[in-house]
C-alpha positions in Angstrom: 0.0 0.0 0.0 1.4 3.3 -0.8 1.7 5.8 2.2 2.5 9.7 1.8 2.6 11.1 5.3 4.8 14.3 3.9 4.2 16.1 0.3 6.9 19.4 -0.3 5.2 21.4 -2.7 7.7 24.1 -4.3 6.3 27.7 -4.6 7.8 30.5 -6.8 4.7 32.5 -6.3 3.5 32.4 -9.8 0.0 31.2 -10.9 1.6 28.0 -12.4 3.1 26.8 -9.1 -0.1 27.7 -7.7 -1.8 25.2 -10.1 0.9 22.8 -8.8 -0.3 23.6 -5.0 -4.1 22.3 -5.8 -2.4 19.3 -7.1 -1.1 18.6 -3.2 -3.4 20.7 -1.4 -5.9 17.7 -2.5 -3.3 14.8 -2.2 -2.7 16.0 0.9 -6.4 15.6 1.9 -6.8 12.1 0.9 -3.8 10.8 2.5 -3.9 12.7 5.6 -0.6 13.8 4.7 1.7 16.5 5.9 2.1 19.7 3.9 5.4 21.1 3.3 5.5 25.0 1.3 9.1 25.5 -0.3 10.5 28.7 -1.8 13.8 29.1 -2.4 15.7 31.9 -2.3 18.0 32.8 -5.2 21.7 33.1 -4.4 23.1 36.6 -4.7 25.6 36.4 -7.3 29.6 38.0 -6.8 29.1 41.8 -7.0 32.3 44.1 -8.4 35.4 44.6 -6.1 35.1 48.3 -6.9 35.6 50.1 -2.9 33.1 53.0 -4.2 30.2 50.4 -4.6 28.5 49.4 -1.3 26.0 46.8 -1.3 25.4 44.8 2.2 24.6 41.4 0.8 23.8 39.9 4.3 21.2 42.9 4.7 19.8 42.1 1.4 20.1 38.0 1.6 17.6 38.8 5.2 15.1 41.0 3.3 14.8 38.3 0.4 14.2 35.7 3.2 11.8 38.0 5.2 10.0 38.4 1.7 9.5 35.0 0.9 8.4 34.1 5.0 5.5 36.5 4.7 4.7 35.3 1.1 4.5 31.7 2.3 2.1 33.1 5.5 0.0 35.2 2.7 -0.2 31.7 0.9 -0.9 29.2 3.6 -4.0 31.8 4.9 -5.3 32.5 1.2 -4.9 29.5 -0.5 -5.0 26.2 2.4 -7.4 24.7 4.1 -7.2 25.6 7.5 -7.5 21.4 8.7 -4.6 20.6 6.9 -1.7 20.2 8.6 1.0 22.7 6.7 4.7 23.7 7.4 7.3 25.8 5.9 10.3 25.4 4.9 12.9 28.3 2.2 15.3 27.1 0.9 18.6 29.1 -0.6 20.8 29.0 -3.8 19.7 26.2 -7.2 16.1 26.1 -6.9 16.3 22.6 -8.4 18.9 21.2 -6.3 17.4 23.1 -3.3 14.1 21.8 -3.6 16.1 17.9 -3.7 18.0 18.6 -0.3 14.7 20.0 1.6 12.9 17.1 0.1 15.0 14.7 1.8 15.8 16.9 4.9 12.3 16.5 5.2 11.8 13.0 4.2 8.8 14.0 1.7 7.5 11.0 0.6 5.8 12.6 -3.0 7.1 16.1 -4.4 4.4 18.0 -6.5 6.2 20.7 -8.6 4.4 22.3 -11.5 5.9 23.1 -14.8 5.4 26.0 -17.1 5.8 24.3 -20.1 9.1 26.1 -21.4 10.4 24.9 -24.7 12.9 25.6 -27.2 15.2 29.3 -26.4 13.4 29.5 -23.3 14.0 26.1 -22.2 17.3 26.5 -23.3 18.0 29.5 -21.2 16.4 29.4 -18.4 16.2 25.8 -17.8 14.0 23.8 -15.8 13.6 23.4 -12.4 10.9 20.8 -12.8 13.3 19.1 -14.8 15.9 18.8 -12.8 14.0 18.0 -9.3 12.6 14.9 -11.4 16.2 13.9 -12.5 17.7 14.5 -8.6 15.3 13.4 -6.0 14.9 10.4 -4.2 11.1 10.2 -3.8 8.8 10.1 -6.4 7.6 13.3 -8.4 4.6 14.5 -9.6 4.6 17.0 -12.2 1.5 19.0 -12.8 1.4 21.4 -16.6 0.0 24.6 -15.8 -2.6 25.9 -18.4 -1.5 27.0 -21.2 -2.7 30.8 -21.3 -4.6 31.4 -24.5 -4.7 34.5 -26.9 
């Protein structure tokens, strides 16, 4: 018999990871599973050396943190049910490789990650986070395709 106690669900805020968070908002339910919300944090790349360019990365690293913290409160009050048992958890750096480590730091039995859909130049670019979380983790994955907005 299968048994989910903990589903990570990985949050960028959009509406496609939104449609991804329905996906396990509802798994959640019929298992009686564990909710875990992930956002991770990009890492704040090597600035110039120049002495006449201040820029307190710590100071900046806290606010991105405190941004996502009250995002994830904003989304747990908006957008989940109030029975279902829901932590959080942000991550820092890859988002890909991020959303791995937590998964297993957490030992989530099921990740749901949604998946704009990206191809060709895009793809190419930007990459996949999706993509990489289903070639990395050590649980199973559940990939849910946002809609595709029509013109």
């Amino acid at each position: 018999m299968l048994t989910i106690k903990t589903i990570l669900c990985p949050t960028d805020f959009s509406e496609p990871s939104y449609e991804g968070l329905k996906y396990a908002i509802e798994l959640a339910t019929q298992f009686g599973a564990e909710l875990c919300v992930t956002n991770v944090v990009p890492a704040v790349p090597p600035l110039p050396t120049n002495p006449n360019f201040v820029f307190e990365i710590p100071e900046y690293e806290r606010g991105l943190h405190a941004d996502a913290a009250r995002k994830l409160r904003e989304l747990i009050e908006q957008r989940i049910p109030k029975s279902l048992k829901v932590r959080t958890v942000i991550g820092h750096g890859d988002a890909g490789r991020e959303v791995v480590r937590i998964a297993e730091d957490e030992r989530a039995d099921l990740i749901v990650i949604a998946t704009t859909g990206m191809t060709g130049f895009r793809r190419l670019l930007f990459g996949s986070v999706a993509e990489k979380v289903v070639r990395l983790a050590t649980c199973p994955v559940l990939t849910v395709r946002a809609p595709v907005a029509r013109a």
